[in-house]
C-alpha positions in Angstrom: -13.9 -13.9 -7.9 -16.0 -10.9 -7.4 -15.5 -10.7 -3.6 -11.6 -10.3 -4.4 -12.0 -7.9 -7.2 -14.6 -5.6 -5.2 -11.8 -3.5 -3.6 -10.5 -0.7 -6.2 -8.9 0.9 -3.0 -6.7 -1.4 -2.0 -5.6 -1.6 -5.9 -4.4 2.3 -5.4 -2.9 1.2 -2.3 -0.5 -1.4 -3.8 0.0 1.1 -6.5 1.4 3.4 -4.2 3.4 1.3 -2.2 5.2 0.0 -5.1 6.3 3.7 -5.9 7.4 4.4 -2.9 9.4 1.1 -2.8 11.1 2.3 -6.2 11.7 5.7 -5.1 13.4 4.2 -1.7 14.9 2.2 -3.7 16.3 4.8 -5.7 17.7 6.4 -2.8 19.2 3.5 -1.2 21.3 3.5 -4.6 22.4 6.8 -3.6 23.3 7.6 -0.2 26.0 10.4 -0.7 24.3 13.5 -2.1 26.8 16.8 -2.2 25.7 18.3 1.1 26.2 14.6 3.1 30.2 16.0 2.6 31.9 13.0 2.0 34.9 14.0 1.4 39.0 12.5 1.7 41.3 14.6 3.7 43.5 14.3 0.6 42.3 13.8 -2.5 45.6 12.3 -3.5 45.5 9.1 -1.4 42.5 8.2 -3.3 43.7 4.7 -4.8 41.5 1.4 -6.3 40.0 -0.8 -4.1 41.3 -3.7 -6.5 42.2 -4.3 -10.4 39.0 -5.6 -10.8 36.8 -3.1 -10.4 36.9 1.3 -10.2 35.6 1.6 -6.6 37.7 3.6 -4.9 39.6 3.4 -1.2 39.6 6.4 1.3 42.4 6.0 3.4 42.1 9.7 5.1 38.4 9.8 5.0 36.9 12.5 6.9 34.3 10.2 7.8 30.9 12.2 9.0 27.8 9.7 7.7 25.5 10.7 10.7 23.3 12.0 7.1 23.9 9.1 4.8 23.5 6.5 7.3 20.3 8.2 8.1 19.2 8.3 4.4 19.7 4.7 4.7 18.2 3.5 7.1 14.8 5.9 5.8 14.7 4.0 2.7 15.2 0.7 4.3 12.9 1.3 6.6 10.7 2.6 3.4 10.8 -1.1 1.8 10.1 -3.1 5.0 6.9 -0.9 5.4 5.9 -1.6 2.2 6.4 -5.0 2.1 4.7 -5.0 5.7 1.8 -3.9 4.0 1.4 -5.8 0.8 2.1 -9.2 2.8 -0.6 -8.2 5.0 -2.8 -7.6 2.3 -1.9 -10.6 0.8 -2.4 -12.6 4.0 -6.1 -10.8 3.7 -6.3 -12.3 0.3 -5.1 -16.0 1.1 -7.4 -16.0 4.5 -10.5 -15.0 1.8 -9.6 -17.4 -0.6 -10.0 -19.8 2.6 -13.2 -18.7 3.6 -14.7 -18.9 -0.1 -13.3 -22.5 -0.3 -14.9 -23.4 2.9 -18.2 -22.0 2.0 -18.2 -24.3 -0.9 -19.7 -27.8 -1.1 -16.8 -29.2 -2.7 -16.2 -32.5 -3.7 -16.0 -35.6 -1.0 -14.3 -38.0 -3.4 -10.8 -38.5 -2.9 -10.3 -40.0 -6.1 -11.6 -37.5 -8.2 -9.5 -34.6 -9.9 -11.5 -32.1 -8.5 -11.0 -33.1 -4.2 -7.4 -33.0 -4.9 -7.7 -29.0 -7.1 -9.4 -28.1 -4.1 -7.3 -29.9 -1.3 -4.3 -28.1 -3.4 -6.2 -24.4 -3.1 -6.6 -25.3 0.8 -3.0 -25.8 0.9 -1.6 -22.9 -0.3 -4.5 -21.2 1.2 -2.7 -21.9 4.5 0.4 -21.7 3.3 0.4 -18.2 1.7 -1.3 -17.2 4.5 1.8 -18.3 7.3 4.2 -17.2 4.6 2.9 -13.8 5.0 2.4 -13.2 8.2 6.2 -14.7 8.5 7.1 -11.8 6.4 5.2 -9.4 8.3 6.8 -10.2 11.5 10.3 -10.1 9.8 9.8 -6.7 8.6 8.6 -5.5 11.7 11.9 -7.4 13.7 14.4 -5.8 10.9 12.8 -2.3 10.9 13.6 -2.8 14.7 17.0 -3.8 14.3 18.2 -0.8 12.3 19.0 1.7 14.9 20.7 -1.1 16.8 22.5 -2.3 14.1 23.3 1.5 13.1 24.9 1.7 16.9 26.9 -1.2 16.5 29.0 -0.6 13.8 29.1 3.4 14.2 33.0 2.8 15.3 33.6 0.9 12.4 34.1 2.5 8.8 33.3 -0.5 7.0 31.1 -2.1 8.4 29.2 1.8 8.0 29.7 1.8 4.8 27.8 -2.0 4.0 25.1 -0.5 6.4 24.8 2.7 3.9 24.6 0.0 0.6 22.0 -1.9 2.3 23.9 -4.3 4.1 22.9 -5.4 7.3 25.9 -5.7 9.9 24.8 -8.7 12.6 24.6 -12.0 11.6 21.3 -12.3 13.2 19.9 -9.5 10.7 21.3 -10.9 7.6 19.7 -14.0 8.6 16.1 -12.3 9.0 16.9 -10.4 5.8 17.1 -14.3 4.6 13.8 -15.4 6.0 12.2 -12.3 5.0 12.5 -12.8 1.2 11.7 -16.4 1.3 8.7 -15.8 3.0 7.8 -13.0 1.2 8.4 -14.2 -2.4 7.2 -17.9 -1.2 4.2 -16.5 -0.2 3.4 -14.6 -3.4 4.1 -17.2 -5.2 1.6 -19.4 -2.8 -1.1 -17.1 -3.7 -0.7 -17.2 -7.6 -0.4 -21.0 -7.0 -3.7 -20.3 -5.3 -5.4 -17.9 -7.1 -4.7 -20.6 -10.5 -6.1 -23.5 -8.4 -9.1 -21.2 -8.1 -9.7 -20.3 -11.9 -9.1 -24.7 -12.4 -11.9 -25.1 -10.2 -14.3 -23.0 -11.5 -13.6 -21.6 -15.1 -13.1 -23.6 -17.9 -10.3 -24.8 -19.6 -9.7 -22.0 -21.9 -9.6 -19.6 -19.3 -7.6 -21.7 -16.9 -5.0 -22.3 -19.5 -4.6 -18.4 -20.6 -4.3 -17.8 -16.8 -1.9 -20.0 -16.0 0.3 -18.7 -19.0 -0.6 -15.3 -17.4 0.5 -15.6 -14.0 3.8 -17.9 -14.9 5.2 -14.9 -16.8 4.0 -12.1 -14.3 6.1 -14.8 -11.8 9.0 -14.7 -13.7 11.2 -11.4 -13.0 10.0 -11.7 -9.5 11.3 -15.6 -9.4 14.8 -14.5 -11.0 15.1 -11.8 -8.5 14.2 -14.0 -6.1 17.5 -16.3 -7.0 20.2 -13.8 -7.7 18.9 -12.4 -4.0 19.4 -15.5 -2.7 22.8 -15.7 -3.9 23.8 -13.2 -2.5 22.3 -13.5 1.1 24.4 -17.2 1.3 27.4 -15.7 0.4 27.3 -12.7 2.6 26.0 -15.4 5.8 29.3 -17.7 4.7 31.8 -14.6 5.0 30.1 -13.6 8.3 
């Protein structure tokens, strides 16, 4: 484990990424700052959207979101950079793992534990490697897609105002969107799977045991995020 824990760099580098991820996400959150004047025509035909919630209707909007689309599409384009990054360093990660697996004797038996702990580490070797680069290529086709999307559905107030809360306004993007979180929570979830195979191998049972424990919970928030996500993406791809 050495040769994966010999880059304190790359540590400041995730670091940094993940702030910039919250602080895009931050702004994402809010897109209409004072000087972005979004403003009704008449502040009296203001009305609910619905009984159900306190959003708010602008019949006579005034609409000028050349700036909030903008701020945007920035932190959009903020995330999928980021995640570009950390999947590719991941992907570094999973192709090392490979290399330190194949270096090894390992055991020829195929009906001992230990074949099948490392057949299992080969697998998700492979396969948090593919999920990663999937991801990569997904953030680099939906970074792509934003001015064109932006374009699209500049004519058309709603479909403005999903692209300002995050929302993509093609079919085709939403469905990358899709493919981009599976891939990239499948693949970090690949690597933990990975990474435990790895300390089952090699430590003892102790260890293995407290590790394992250790990386279920540091999976958790990520894996319910992961599902409400999901959620969501099926039920905006069923109303397109």
């Amino acid at each position: 484990m050495d040769t994966l824990l010999s880059a304190p760099t790359g540590h400041a580098m995730i670091i940094i990424i993940i702030i910039k991820t919250s602080v895009a996400g931050v702004h994402a959150r809010c897109p209409f700052p004072n000087d972005y004047h979004l403003q009704p025509s008449n502040m009296s035909t203001m009305r609910p959207a619905s009984k159900q919630n306190d959003s708010y209707e602008f019949p006579e909007l005034v609409y000028q979101p050349q700036a909030a689309v903008a701020s945007a599409l920035q932190a959009k384009v903020n995330m999928l950079q980021a995640a570009a990054v950390v999947t590719a360093l991941l992907a570094g990660i999973a192709a090392q793992m490979i290399s330190v697996e194949k270096s090894g004797s390992g055991d020829k038996d195929s009906g001992s534990i230990h074949y099948w702990r490392n057949q299992l580490m080969v697998f998700t070797s492979y396969a948090a490697l593919f999920l990663t680069i999937g991801s990569t290529f997904a953030s680099f086709l939906l970074i792509g897609r934003l001015n064109s999307d932006a374009d699209a559905c500049q004519n058309d107030t709603r479909a403005l105002q999903d692209l300002v809360s995050g929302k993509s306004c093609s079919r085709l993007a939403r469905i990358i969107e899709w493919h981009h979180l599976v891939t990239l929570f499948g693949g970090g979830i690949a690597i933990l799977i990975q990474l435990i195979t790895y300390i089952w191998i090699h430590e003892g049972y102790v260890v293995a045991i407290l590790s394992s424990v250790v990386a279920a919970f540091s999976a958790a928030s990520a894996m319910l995020h992961w599902i409400e996500n999901m959620k969501k993406k099926r039920e905006r791809i069923s109303r397109a």
